[in-house]
N, C-alpha and C positions, 0 to 999 in steps of 0.2 A: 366442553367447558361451558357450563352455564354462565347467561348473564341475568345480573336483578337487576329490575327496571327500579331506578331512585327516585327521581322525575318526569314526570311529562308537560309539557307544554303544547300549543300550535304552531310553534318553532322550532322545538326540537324534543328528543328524550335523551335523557342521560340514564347508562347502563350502569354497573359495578361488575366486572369483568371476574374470572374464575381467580386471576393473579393478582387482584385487589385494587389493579389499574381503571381508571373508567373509559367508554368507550361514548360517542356523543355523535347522532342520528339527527338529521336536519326533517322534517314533516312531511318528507315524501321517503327514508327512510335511508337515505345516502347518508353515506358517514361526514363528520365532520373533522377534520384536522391541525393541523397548524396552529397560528396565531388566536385563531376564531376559537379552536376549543377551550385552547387556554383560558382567551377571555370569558366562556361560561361558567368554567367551574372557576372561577376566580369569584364571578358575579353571585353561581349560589355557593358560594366556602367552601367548596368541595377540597378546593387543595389551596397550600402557602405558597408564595415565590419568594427565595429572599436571595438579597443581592451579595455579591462573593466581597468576603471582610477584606481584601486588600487586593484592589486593581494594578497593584505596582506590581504583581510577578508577570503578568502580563507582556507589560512593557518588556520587562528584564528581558522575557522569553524571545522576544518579537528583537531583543539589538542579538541576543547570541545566535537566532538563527542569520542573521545579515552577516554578524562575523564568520560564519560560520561560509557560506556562500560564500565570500568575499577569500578565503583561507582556500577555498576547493577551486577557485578561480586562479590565484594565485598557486596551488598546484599542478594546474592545465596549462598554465604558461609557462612553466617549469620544463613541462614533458616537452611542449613543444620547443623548448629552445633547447633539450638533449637530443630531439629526433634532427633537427636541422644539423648540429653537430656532429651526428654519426653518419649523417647524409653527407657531408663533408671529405670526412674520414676515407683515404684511399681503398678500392677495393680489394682482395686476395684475385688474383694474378690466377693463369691458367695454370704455367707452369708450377705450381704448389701443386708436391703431392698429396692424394688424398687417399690413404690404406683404406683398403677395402675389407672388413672381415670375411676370411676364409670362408668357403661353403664346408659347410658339417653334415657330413651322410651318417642319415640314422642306421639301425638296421632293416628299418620295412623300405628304404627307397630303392636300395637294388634289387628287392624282388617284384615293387612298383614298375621298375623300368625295365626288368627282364619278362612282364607282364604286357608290355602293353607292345613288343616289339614283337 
């Protein structure tokens, strides 16, 4: 991916990057990022910022995640006052019986165990 050199300065170069994006190099040839880039190509027009038409979905988003948290909280203390309840709850007794299912002989096991004796 080629880059075209747009500008040069003794502060920095600004590229045009193969994806149409720009890439921006401080005078010893480290790139430059964040805030800082912005602010350049802000400075030579390179690129527009514009601000989001309605800060209110924001907010909206920011109380349903609270409700939200606040609903899965109140399901956590739900659980725990079923587990204290079934911790309660008398246990099953020794003498309960408990069937066992049958053992089922295939046909390969008695010659398994007429094999190994």
């Amino acid at each position: 991916m080629a880059m075209t050199l747009i500008k040069k300065t003794d502060d920095y170069r600004i590229f045009q990057r193969g994806d149409q994006r720009y890439a921006v190099q401080d005078g010893t040839g480290k790139p430059i990022n964040g805030e800082e880039k912005v602010k350049i190509l802000l400075a030579e027009e390179l690129i527009k910022v514009t601000l989001p038409a309605d800060p209110v979905p924001e907010v909206e988003a920011a109380e349903e995640v609270a409700d939200e948290e606040s609903a899965a909280d109140e399901a956590a203390a739900d659980e725990v006052v079923a587990e204290e309840a079934s911790e309660e709850a008398p246990a099953e007794t020794e003498d309960t019986p408990v069937e066992e299912p049958a053992a089922q002989e295939t046909e390969d096991e008695p010659e398994a165990k007429a094999a190994e004796a």
